[in-house]
N, C-alpha and C positions, 0 to 999 in steps of 0.2 A: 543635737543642740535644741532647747526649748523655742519654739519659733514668737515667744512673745520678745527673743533677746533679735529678732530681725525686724529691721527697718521696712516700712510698707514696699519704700523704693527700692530696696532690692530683691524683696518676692516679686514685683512687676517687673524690673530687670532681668533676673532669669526665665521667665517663660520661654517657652519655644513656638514664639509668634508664627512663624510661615508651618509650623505643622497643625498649630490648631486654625489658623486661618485656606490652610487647605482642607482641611476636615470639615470645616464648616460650609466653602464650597462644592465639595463632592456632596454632602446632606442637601445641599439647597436642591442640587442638579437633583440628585434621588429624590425628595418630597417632591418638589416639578412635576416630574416624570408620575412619580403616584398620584398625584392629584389630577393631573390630565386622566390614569386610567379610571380613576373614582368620578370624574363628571361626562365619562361614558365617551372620550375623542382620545383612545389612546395613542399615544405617540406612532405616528408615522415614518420612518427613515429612508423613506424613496424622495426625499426634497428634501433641503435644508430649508427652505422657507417654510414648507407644512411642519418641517422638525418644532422651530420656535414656534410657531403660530399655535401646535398642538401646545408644547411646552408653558406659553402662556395662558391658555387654561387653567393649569395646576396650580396657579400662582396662590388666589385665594388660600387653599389646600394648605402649601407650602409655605407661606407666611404666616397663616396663622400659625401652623405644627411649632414653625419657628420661635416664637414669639414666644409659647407656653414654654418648650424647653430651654431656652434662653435666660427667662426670666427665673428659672426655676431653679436652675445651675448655677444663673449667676445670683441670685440670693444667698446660696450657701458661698461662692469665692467671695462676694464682699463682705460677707460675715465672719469670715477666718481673714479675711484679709485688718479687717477690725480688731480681732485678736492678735494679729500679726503673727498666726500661724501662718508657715509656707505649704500654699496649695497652686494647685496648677489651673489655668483656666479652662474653659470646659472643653475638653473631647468629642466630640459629638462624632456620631457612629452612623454612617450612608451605609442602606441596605440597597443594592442595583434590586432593578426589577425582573426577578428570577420566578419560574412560572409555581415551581413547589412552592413557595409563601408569600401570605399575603401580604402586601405591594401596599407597605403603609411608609417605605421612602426610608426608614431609619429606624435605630432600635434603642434610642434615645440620646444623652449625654450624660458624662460624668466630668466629676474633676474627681482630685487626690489630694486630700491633706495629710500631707509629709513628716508633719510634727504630733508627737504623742497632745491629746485634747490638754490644756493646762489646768481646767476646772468644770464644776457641772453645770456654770453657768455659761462656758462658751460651748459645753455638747449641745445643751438645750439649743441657745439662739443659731448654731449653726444645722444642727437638726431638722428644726423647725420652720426657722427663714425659706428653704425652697417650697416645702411642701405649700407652705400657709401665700405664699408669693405667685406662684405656678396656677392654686385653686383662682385667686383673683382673676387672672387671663382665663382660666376654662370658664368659670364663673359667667365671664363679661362676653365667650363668645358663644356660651350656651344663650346666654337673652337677644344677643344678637340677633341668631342663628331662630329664633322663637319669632321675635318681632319684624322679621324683615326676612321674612316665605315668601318664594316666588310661588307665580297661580300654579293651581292643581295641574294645568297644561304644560308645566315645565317637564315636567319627567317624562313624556314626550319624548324631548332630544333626547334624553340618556334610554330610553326604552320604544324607540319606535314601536314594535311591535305591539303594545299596548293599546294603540290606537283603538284598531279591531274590535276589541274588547272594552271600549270605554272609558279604561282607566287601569289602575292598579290592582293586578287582578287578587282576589281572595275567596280562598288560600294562597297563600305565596307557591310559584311550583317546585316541585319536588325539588330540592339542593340547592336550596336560595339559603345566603347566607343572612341569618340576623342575628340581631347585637341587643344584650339584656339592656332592662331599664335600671336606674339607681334611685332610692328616693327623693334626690334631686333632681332628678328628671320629672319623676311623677308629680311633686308639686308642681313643679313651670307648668309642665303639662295641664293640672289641674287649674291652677292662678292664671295664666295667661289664656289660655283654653284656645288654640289659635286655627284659624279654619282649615287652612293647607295642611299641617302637620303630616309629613308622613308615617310609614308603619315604620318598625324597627325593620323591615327586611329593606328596606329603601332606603331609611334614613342617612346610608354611607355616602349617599350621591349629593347631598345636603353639605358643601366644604365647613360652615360653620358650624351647624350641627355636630356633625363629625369632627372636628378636631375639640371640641367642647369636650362631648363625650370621654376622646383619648386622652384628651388632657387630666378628667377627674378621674377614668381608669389609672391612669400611670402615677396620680397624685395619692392613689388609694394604696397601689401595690408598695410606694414608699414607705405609707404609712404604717402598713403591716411592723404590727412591734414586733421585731425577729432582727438580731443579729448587727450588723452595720448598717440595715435599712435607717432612712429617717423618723420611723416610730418607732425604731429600736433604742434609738439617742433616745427621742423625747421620752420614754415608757424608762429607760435608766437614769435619764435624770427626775422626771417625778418622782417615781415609787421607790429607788433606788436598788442593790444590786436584787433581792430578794422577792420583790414585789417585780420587778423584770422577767427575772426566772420564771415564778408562776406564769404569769403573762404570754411571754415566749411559747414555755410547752403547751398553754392552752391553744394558742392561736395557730400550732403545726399541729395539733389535734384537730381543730376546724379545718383546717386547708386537705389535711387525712381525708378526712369524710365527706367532703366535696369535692371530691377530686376521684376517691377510690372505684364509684358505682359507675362512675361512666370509663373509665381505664377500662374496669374489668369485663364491660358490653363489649369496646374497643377490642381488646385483646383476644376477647373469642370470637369477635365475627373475623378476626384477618387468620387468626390460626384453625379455627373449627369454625368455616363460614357455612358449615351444611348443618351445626349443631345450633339450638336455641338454648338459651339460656335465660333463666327465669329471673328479672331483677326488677322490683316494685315501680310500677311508673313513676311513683312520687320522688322515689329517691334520683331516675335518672333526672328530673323535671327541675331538680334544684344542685345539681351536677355537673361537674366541667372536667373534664383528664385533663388539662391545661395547670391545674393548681398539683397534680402529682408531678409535674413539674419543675412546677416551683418549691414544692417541697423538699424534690434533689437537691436544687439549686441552695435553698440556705441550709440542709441539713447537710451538706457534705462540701458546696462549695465557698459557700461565703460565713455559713458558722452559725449556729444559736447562743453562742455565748459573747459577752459584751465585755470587752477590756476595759477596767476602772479609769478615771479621769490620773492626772497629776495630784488632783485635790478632789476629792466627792465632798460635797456640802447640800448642803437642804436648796430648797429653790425658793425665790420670793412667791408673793401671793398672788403678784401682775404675770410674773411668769407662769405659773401653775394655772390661774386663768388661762393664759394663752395656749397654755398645753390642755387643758380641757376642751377649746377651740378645736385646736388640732384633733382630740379625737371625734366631733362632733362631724367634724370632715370629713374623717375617714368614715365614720359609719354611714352618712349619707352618698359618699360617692363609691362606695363595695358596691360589686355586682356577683352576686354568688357565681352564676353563668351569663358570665363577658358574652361569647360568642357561640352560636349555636347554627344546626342545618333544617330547615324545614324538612 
C-alpha cells in the first residue's frame, strides 16, 4: 500500500510504543554508564548509592549523545510522517559496557520506512532532514564544549597521575587513544582560539567536546553517498539515477584506499608479528582499517545500488540549494582517520 493513502493517525497508532520506549531506556542506562567511564569515575557496583552517584556523572555525556540522535532520527520519522509514509519511531541501539569495545553507550538509532519513497522530492527532504537536523545539535555542542572549558586543572580528576608531571604530558604515552580533527573543528579551533583546549588524545574526557565530535562523525558517515545512507537519498535525488552511480563507485574507491594501508600493517603484524612490512608512512598517516569495514558493510550488506522513487522528477532550486548545504557538511565534518593509537 502507498503510504501517502495512510492517515498520519494511524502511522502513530501502530507503533510499538513500550519496545522503543524500552530501547530508549536500556541507551540512556548505557550512555550513563559511558559517560561516567569517559569523565574518568567509572561505575562502581559494590554500593547502590556510589552505583547512581557514579552514574550521574555520565549524565552530561549521555544527554547530549541523546539529544544528537534523537533529533536526527526523529527529523527523518517527521518527515515521512509528512509524506504519510508509514515509518517506525526510532530504534535506538544500547551497547553494555563490554571491555573489547569502546564504551561509547550505543551504536546509534534507526527507524524504517515501510512504504516504497512516493517521489524525489519526499527521498530528498526525508534524506536530508536528519543529517542537516542532527549537524545543528553537534554544531551547537561543539561551541558549547569550545566556550565553556573548564581550567587546565580539571584533567586532574580524570588523570591524577599527571600531577607529577605538571600537566598533560607530551607525547601522549604509548597506546593512548586519540581522535582525528574535521575542518570543523580546526576553524572553531582557530576562530575561537580558546586557552584550555585540550589535545585530541584527551579531548574524549571533554563530555561536550566529545559528543559534538560523534555527532558530526556519525552525521558524516550518513552522508556518505552510498546506497540507503542519507547521502545516498540526497546524491539520487540531485544528480539522479546516473550521476548517483558515478558518485557511489567513486566514494567506495575513496573509502578503498583509506582503509586498505592500514588493514594491511593490521593484518601482518597479528599474523607475521616477527615480519616487517614496508608501507609509506604517508599513506598509514591518512589511513584508518575502520573504513575496510565499512566498505563490507555497504558493498555487501546494505547495497550500493539505489531503488528509483514511485515518480523520479528533477528537484527545485531551494531544494538543490539545501542539498549543496548538505554536502558542504559532509565535507567539513569527514575525518579520513576518526581514531587513532599514539
Amino acid at each position: 500500500m502507498n503510504g501517502t493513502n495512510q492517515s498520519r493517525a494511524t502511522i502513530l497508532a501502530e507503533q510499538n510504543y513500550p519496545l522503543h520506549i524500552a530501547l530508549f531506556l536500556l541507551t540512556a542506562l548505557c550512555t550513563l554508564w559511558a559517560g561516567s567511564f569517559w569523565s574518568g569515575h567509572p561505575v562502581r557496583l559494590d554500593n547502590v548509592n556510589l552505583f547512581f552517584f557514579d552514574l550521574f556523572r555520565g549524565l552530561p555525556y549521555a544527554a547530549s549523545l541523546l539529544l544528537f540522535l534523537s533529533v536526527h532520527e526523529f527529523g527523518h520519522f517527521f518527515t515521512a510522517l509528512h509524506y504519510r509514509m508509514r515509518a517506525t519511531l526510532p530504534y535506538y541501539i544500547p551497547v553494555p559496557p563490554l571491555p573489547f569495545l569502546l564504551s561509547l553507550g550505543t551504536m546509534g538509532a534507526v527507524i524504517k520506512i515501510k512504504d516504497r519513497i512516493p517521489n524525489t522530492n519526499a527521498l530528498f527532504d526525508t534524506g536530508v532532514s536528519g543529517p542537516l537536523s542532527g549537524f545543528i545539535v553537534s554544531l551547537g555542542l561543539l561551541l558549547f564544549g569550545f566556550y565553556h572549558l573548564p581550567p587546565a586543572s580539571w584533567i586532574f580528576t580524570v588523570h591524577p597521575e599527571y600531577i607529577a608531571s605538571g600537566g598533560i604530558p607530551n607525547p601522549a604515552p604509548e597506546g593512548t587513544l586519540t581522535l582525528g580533527k574535521n575542518l570543523l573543528w580546526i576553524v572553531l579551533e582557530q576562530v575561537i582560539a580558546p586557552k584550555n583546549l585540550p589535545p585530541m588524545t584527551e579531548m574524549y574526557h571533554y563530555p561536550f567536546l566529545f559528543t559534538g565530535w560523534l555527532g558530526c562523525f556519525v552525521t558524516a558517515l550518513n552522508l556518505i553517498p552510498v546506497g540507503q545512507l542519507d547521502g545516498g537519498h540526497v546524491t539520487y535525488a540531485m544528480f539522479g539515477k546516473q550521476g548517483y552511480k558515478k558518485t557511489a563507485k567513486t566514494f567506495m574507491f575513496i573509502i578503498g584506499i583509506l582503509g586498505f594501508p592500514s588493514l594491511l600493517e593490521l593484518t601482518f603484524s597479528l599474523i607475521l608479528p616477527a615480519q616487517t612490512i614496508r608501507i609509506p608512512g604517508e599513506l598509514l598517516q591518512w589511513s584508518w582499517p575502520g573504513w575496510m569495514l565499512w566498505f563490507l558493510i555497504l558493498s555487501r550488506f546494505i547495497g550500493t545500488d539505489h531503488p528509483p522513487t514511485s515518480h523520479d522528477c528533477s528537484l527545485s532550486a531551494s531544494r538543490r540549494a539545501i542539498g549543496w548545504v548538505a554536502i558542504v557538511i559532509f565535507i567539513i565534518t569527514f575525518v579520513p582517520v576518526p581514531f587513532g593509537v599514539q
